[in-house]
C-alpha atoms as a printed R data frame, in Angstrom:
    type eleno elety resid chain resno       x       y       z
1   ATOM     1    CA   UNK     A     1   4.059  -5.249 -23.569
2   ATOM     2    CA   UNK     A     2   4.299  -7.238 -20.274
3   ATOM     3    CA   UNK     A     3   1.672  -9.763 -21.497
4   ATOM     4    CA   UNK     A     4   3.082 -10.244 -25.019
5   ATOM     5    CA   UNK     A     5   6.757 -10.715 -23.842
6   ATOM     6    CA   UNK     A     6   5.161 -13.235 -21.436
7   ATOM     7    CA   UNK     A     7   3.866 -15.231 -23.969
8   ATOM     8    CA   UNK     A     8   6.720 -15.290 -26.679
9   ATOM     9    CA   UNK     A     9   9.233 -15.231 -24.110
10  ATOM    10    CA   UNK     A    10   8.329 -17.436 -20.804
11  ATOM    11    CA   UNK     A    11  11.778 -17.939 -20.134
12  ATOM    12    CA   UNK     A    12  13.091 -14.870 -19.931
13  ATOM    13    CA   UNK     A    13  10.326 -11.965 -19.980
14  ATOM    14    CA   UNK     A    14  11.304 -10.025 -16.901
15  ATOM    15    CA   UNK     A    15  14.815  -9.905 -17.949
16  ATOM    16    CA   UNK     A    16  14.265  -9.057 -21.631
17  ATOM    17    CA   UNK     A    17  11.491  -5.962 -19.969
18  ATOM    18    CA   UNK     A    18  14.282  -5.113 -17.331
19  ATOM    19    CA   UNK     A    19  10.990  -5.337 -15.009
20  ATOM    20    CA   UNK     A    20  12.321  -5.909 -11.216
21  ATOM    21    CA   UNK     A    21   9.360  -6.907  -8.383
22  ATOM    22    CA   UNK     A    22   8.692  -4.109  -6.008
23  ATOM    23    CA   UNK     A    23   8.798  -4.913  -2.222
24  ATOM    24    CA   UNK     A    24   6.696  -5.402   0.333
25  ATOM    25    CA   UNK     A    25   6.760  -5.693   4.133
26  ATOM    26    CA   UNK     A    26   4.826  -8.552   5.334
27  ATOM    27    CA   UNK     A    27   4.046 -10.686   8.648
28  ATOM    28    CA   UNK     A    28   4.410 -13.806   9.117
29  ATOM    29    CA   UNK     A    29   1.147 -15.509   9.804
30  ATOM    30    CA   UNK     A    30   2.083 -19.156  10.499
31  ATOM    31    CA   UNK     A    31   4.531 -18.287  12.920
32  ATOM    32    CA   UNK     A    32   3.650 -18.511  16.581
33  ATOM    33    CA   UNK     A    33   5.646 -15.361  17.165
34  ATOM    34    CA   UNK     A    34   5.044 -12.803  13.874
35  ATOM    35    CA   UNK     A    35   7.954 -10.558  13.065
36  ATOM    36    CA   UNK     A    36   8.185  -8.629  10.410
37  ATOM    37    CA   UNK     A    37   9.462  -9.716   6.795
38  ATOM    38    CA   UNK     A    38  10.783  -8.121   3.371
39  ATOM    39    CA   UNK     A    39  10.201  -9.796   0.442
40  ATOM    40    CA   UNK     A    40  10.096  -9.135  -2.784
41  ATOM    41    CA   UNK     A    41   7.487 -12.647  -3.494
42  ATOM    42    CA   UNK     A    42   4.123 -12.616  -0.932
43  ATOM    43    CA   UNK     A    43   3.985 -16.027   0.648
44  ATOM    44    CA   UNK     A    44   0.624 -17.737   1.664
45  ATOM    45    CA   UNK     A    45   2.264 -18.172   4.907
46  ATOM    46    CA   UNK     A    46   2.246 -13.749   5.349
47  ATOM    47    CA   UNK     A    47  -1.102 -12.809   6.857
48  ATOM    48    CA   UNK     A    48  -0.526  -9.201   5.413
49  ATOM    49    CA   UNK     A    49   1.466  -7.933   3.415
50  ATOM    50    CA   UNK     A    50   2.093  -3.719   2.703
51  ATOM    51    CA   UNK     A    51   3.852  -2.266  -0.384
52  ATOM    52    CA   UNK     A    52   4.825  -2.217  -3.465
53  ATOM    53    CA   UNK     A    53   8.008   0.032  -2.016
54  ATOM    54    CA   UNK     A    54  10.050   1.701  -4.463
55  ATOM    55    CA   UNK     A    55  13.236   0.020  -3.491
56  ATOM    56    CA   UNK     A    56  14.108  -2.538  -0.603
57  ATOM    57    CA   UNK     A    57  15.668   0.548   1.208
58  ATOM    58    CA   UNK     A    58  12.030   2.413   1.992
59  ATOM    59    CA   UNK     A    59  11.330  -0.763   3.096
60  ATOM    60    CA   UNK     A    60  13.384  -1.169   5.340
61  ATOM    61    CA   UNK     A    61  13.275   2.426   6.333
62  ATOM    62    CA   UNK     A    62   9.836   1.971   7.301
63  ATOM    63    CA   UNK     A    63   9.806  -1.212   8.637
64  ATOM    64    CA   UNK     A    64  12.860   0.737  11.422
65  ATOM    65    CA   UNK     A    65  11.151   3.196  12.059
66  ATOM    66    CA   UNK     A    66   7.724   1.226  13.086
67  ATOM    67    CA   UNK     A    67   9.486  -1.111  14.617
68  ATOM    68    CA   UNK     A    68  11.168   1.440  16.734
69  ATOM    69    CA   UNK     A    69   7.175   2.046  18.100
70  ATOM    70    CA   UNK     A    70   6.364  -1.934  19.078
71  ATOM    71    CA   UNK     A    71   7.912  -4.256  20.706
72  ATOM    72    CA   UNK     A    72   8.356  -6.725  18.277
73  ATOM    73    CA   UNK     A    73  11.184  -9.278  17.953
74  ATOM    74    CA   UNK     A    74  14.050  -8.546  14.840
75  ATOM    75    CA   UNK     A    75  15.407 -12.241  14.918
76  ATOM    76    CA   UNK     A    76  14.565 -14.596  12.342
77  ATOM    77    CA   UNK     A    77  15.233 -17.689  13.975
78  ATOM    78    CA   UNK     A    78  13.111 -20.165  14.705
79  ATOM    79    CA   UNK     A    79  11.898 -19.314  18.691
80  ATOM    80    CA   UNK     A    80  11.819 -22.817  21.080
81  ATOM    81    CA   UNK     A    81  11.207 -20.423  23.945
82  ATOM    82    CA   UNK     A    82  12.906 -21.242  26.863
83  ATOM    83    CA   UNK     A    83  13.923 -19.063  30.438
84  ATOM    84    CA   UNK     A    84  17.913 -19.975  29.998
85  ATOM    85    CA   UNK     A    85  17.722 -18.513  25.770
86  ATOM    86    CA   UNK     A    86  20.359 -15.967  25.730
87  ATOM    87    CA   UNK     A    87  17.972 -13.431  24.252
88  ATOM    88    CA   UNK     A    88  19.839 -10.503  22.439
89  ATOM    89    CA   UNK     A    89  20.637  -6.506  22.198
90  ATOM    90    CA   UNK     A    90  17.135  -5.571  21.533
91  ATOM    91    CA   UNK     A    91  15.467  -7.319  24.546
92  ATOM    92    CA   UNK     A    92  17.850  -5.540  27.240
93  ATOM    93    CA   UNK     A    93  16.983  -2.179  25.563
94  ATOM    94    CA   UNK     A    94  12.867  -3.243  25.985
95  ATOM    95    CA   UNK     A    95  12.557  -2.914  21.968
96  ATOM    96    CA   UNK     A    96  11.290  -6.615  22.124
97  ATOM    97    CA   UNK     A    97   9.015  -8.380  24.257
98  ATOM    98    CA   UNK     A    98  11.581 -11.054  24.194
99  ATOM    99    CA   UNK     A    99   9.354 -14.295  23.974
100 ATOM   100    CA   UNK     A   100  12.037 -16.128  23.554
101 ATOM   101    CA   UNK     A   101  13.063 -16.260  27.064
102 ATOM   102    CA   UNK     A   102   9.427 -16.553  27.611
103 ATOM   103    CA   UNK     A   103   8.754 -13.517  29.354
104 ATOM   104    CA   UNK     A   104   5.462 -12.959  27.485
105 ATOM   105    CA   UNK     A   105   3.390 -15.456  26.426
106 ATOM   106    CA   UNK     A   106   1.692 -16.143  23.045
107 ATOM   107    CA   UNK     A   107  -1.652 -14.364  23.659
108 ATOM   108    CA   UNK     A   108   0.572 -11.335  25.040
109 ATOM   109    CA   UNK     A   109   2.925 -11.050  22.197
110 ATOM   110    CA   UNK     A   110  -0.094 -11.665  19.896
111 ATOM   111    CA   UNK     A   111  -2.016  -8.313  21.311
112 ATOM   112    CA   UNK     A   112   1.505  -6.481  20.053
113 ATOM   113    CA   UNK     A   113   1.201  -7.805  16.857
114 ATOM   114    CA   UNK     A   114  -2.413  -6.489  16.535
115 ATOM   115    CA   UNK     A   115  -1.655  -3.312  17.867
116 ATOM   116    CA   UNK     A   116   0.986  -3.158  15.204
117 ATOM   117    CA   UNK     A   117  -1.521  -4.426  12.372
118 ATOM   118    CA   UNK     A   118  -3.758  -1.353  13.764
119 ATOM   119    CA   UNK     A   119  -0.920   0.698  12.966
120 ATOM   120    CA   UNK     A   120  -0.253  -0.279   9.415
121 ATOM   121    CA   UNK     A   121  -3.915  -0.348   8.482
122 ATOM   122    CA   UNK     A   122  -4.143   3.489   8.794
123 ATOM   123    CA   UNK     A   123  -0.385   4.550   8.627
124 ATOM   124    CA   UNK     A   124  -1.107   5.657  12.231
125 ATOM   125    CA   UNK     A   125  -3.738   8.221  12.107
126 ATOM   126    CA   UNK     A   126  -6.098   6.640  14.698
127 ATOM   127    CA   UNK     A   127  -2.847   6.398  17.139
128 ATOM   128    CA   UNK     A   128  -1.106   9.937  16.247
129 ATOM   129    CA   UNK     A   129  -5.260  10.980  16.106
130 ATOM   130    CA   UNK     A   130  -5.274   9.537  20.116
131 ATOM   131    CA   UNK     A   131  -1.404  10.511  20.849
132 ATOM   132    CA   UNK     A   132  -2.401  13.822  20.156
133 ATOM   133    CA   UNK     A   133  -5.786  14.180  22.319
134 ATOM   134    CA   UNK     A   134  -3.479  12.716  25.194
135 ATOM   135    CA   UNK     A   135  -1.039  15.086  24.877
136 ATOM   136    CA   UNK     A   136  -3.783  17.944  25.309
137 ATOM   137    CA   UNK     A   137  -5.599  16.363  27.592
138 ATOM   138    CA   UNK     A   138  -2.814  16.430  29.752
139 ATOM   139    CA   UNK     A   139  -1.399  19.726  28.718
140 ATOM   140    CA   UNK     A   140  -4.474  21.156  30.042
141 ATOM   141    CA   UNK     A   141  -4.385  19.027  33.309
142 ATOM   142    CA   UNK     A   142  -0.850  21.059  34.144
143 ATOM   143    CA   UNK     A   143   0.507  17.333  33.736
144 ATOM   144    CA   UNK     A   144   3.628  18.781  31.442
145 ATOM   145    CA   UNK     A   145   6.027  16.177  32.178
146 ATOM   146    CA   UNK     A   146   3.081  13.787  30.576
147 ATOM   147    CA   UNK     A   147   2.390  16.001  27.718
148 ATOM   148    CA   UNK     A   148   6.166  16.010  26.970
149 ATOM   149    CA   UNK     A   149   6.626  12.197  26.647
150 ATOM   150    CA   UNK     A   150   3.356  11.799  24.872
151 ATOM   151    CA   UNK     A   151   4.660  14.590  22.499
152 ATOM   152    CA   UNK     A   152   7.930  13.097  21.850
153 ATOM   153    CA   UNK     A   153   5.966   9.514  21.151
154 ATOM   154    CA   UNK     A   154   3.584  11.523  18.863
155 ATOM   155    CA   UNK     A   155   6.393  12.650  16.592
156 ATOM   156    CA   UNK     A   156   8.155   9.355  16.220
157 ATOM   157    CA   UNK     A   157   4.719   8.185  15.503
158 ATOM   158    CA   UNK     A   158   4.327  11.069  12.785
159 ATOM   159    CA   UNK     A   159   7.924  10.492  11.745
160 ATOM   160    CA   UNK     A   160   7.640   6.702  10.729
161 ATOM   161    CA   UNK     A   161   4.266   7.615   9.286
162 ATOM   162    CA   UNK     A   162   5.982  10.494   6.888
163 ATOM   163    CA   UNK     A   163   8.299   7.169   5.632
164 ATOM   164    CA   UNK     A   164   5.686   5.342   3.780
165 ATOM   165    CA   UNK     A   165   4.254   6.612   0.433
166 ATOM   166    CA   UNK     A   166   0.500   7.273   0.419
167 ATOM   167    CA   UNK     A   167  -0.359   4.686  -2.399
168 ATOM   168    CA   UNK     A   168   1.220   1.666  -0.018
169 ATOM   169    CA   UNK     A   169  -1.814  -0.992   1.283
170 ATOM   170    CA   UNK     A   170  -2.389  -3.972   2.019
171 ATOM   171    CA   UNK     A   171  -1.859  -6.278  -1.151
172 ATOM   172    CA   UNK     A   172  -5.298  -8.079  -0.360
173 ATOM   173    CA   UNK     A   173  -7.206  -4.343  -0.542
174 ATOM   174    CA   UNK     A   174  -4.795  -2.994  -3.351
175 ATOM   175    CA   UNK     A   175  -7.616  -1.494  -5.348
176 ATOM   176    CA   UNK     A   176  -7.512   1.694  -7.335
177 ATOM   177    CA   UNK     A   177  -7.880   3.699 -10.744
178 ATOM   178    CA   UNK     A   178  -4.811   4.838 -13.445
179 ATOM   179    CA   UNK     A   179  -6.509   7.116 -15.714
180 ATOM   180    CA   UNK     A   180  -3.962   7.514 -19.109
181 ATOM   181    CA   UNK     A   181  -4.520   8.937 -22.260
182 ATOM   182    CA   UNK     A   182  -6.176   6.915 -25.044
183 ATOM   183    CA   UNK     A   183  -4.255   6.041 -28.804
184 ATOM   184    CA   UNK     A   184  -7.323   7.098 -30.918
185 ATOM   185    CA   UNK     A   185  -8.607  11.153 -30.991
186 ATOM   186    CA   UNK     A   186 -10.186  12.079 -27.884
187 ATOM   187    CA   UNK     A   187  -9.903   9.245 -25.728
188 ATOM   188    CA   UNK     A   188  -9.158   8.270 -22.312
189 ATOM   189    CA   UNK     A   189  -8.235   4.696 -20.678
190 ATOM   190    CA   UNK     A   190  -9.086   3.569 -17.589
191 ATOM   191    CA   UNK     A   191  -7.039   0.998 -15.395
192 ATOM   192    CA   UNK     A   192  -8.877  -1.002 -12.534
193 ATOM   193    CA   UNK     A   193  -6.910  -2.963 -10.418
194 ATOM   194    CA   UNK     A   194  -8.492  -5.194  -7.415
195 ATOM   195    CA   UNK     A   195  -6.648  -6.661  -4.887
196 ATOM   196    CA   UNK     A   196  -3.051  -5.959  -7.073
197 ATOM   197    CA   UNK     A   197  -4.901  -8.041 -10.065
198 ATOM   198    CA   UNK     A   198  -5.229  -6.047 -13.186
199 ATOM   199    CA   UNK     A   199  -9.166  -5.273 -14.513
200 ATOM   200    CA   UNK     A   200 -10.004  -5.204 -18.165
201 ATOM   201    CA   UNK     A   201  -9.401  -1.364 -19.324
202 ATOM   202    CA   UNK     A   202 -12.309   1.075 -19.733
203 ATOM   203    CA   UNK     A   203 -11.859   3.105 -22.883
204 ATOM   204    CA   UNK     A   204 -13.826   6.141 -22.880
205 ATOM   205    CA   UNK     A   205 -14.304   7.640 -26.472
206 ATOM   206    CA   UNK     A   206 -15.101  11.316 -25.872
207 ATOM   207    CA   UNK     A   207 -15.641  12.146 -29.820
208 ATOM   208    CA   UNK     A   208 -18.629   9.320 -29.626
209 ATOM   209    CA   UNK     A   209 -20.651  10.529 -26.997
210 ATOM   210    CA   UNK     A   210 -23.625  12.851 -27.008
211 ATOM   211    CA   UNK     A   211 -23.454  16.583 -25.718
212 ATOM   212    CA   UNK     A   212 -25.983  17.303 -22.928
213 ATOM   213    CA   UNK     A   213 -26.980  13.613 -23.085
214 ATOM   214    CA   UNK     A   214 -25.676  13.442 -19.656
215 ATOM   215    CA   UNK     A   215 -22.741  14.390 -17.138
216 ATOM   216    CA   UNK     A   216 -19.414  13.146 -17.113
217 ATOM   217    CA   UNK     A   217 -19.410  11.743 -13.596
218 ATOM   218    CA   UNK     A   218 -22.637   9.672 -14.245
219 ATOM   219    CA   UNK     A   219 -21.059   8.204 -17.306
220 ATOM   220    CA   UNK     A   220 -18.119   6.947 -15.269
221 ATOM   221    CA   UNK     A   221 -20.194   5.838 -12.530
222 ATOM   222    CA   UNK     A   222 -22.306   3.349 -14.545
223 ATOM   223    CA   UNK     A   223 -19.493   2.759 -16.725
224 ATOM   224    CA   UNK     A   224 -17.421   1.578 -14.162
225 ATOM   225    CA   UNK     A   225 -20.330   0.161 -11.963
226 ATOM   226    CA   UNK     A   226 -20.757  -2.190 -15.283
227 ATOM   227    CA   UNK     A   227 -17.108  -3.136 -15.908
228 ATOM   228    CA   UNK     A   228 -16.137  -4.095 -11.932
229 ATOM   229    CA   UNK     A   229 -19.961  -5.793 -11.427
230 ATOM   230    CA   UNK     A   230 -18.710  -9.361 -12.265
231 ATOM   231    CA   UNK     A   231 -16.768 -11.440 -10.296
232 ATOM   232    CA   UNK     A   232 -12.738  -9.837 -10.956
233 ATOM   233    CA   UNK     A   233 -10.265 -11.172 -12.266
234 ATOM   234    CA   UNK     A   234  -7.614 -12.574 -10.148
235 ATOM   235    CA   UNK     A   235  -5.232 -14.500 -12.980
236 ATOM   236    CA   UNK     A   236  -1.866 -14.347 -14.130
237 ATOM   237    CA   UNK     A   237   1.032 -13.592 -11.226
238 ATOM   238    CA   UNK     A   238   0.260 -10.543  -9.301
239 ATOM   239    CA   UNK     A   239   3.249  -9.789  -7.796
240 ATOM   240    CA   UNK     A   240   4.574  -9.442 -11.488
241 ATOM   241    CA   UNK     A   241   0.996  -7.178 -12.054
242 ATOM   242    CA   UNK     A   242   2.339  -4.752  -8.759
243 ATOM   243    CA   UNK     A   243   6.055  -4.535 -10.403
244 ATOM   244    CA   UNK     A   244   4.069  -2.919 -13.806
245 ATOM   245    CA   UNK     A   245   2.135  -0.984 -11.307
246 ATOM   246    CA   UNK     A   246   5.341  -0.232  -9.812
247 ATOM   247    CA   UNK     A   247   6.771   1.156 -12.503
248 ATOM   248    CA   UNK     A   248   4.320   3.130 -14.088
249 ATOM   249    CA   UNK     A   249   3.388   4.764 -10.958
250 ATOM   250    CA   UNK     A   250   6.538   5.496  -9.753
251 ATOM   251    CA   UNK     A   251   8.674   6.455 -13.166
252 ATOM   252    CA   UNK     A   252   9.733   9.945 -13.549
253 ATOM   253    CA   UNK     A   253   7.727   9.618 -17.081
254 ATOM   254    CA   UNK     A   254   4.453   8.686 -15.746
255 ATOM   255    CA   UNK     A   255   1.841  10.284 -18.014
256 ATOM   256    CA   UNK     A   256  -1.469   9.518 -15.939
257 ATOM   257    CA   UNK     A   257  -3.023   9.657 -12.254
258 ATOM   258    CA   UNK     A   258  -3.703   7.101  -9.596
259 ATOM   259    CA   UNK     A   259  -7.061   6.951  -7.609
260 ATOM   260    CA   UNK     A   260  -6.654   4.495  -5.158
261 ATOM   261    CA   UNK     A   261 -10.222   3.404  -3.131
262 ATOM   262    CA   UNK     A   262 -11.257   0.593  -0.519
263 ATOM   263    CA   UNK     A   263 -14.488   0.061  -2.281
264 ATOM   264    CA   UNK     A   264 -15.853   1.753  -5.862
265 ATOM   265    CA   UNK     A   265 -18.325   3.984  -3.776
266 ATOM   266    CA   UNK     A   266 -15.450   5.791  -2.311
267 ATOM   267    CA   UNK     A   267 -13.805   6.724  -5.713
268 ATOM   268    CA   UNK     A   268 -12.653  10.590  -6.113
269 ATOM   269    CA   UNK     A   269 -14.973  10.832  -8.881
270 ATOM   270    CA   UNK     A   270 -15.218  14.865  -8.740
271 ATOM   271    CA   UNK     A   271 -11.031  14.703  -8.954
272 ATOM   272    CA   UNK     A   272 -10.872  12.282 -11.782
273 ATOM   273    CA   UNK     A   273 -13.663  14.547 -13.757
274 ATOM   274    CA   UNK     A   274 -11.251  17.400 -13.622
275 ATOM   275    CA   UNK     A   275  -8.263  15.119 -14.294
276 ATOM   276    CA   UNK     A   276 -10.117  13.378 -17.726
277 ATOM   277    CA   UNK     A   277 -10.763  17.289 -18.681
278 ATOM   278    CA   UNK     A   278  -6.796  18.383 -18.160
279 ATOM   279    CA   UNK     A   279  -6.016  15.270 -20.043
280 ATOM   280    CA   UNK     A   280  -7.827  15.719 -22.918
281 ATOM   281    CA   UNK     A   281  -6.955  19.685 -22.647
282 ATOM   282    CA   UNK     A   282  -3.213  18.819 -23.039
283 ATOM   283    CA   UNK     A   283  -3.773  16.670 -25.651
284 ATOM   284    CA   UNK     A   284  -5.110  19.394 -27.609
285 ATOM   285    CA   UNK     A   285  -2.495  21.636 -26.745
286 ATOM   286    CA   UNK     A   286   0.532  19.680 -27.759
287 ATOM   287    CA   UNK     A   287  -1.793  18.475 -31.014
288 ATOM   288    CA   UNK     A   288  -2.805  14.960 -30.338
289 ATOM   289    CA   UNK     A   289  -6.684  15.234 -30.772
C-alpha cells in the first residue's frame, strides 16, 4: 500500500496513509562536542542513530534516563568554549562535563561519548554485567559502603535499560525477519530488512513442497541464504521504510513475529520453525487453508 500510494500520490502519500515517522535518538557526529539528539529524520551529520521509538515521549524517556548515567552536555548551542562561559544548572550538579567552560578537553569529553556509545550498543549489559561483579566483589571484601553505591548505580543502570524496547538498534545494523501469513492456501511470507531498507519478500508455499524431501529449517536456511546473497537493496527513503516497520510492529493488530539478527547466521531459526507451524495451525483453525 505504502509503495502504490507513493507512486499515484507523491504529494501527499504519508498524509493520505496517516503514516507518521517513528523516532530515533541520535548523536551528533560533526560536532566537536556530541550531545544527544531526537529526530524524527536521520541526518548524515548523526554518527548513530537508535530507534524507531514508539512515540517522541520513550524517546525522550530514555534518552533522561541515560543521560542521567554520563556526563554529557543537554545544551544545544553551538559551544565556543571559553573559562568566563556562564555554564548552566547541569554543570554545578556534575551531570555535564561542562566543556564549555573548558574544563575538559576534546579528547576527554570524547572518551564520555564512547563510553556512552558502549552503553547503547548493548542496552547496558556489559556495564550492569561489570556493575554487578563490582558490587560482589566488594560485598565479599566487607567493603559495604562500596557495594551500596555500586548497587544503587547498578539499578539506575538496569532502570534506564528497562526504558528501551528490545527491537531498538542502531539504524545502520537494523536487520531482522517479519514472518506473516501468506494470501494463497498454505503459505507464509517472509520480510527481510537490512540496515532499515526493506528486502524482496520470501514466499514460502507449503502446499508445493515435498514431504520428507527435507526439513523445514534447511529450507529456510538456503532459502534465505539465496534471497540476502546479493548485494541489498538500499533504495527508496528508509526512514519512511522504519515508520511501516513502525507500525506493523508496534500496532495492537499485528498478525506476525519479528526476528531481529546482527548477521543471518545468528537468526532464531529453531523459534521461527515453531512460529511458521503455529501460523499455518491457526490458519487452519479459523478456516483459511
Amino acid at each position: 500500500m505504502y509503495q502504490i500510494t507513493r507512486e499515484h500520490f507523491p504529494d501527499d502519500y504519508l498524509k493520505r496513509l496517516r503514516l507518521r515517522l517513528p523516532w530515533f535518538l541520535a548523536l551528533d557526529g560533526y560536532d566537536a562536542f556530541p550531545r544527544f539528539e531526537i529526530v524524527n529524520r536521520p541526518a548524515r551529520r548523526h554518527s548513530t542513530a537508535y530507534g524507531p521509538f514508539f512515540s517522541r515521549d520513550l524517546a525522550q524517556r530514555y534518552e533522561q534516563e541515560v543521560l542521567g548515567l554520563f556526563q554529557i552536555r543537554r545544551c544545544s548551542e553551538t559551544l565556543s568554549p571559553a573559562p568566563d562561559h556562564p555554564g548552566c544548572i547541569y554543570g554545578e550538579m556534575n551531570q555535564c562535563l561542562r566543556p564549555c567552560q573548558c574544563a575538559v578537553s576534546k579528547d576527554e569529553y570524547a572518551n564520555e561519548v564512547r563510553r556512552l556509545d558502549e552503553f547503547l550498543a548493548t542496552n547496558g549489559k556489559i556495564t550492569a554485567a561489570a556493575m554487578a561483579s563490582a558490587r560482589e566483589r566488594a560485598s565479599s571484601e566487607m567493603d559495604f559502603e562500596q557495594a551500596a553505591q555500586l548497587h544503587k548505580r547498578f539499578e539506575k543502570v538496569s532502570a534506564a535499560a528497562a526504558s528501551r524496547d528490545a527491537v531498538i538498534a542502531p539504524l545502520d545494523s537494523f536487520n531482522g525477519l517479519a514472518l506473516t501469513r501468506g494470501v494463497a492456501e498454505q503459505e507464509c511470507r517472509l520480510w527481510p530488512m537490512l540496515a532499515g531498507y526493506w528486502q524482496k519478500p520470501v514466499i514460502l508455499h507449503f502446499s508445493t513442497m515435498e514431504p520428507g524431501a527435507r526439513s523445514l529449517d534447511q529450507e529456510l536456511r538456503e532459502r534465505l541464504a539465496a534471497a540476502l546473497s546479493g548485494e541489498a537493496e538500499h533504495s527508496g527513503n528508509r526512514v519512511e521504510q522504519m515508520a511501516v516497520f513502525a507500525r506493523w510492529y508496534y500496532s495492537s493488530w499485528r498478525d506476525g513475529q519479528w526476528f531481529p539478527f546482527l548477521k543471518l547466521a545468528d537468526l532464531n531459526y529453531r523459534k521461527l520453525v515453531r512460529e511458521i507451524s503455529g501460523v499455518l495451525t491457526n490458519a487452519r483453525k479459523t478456516g483459511v487453508v
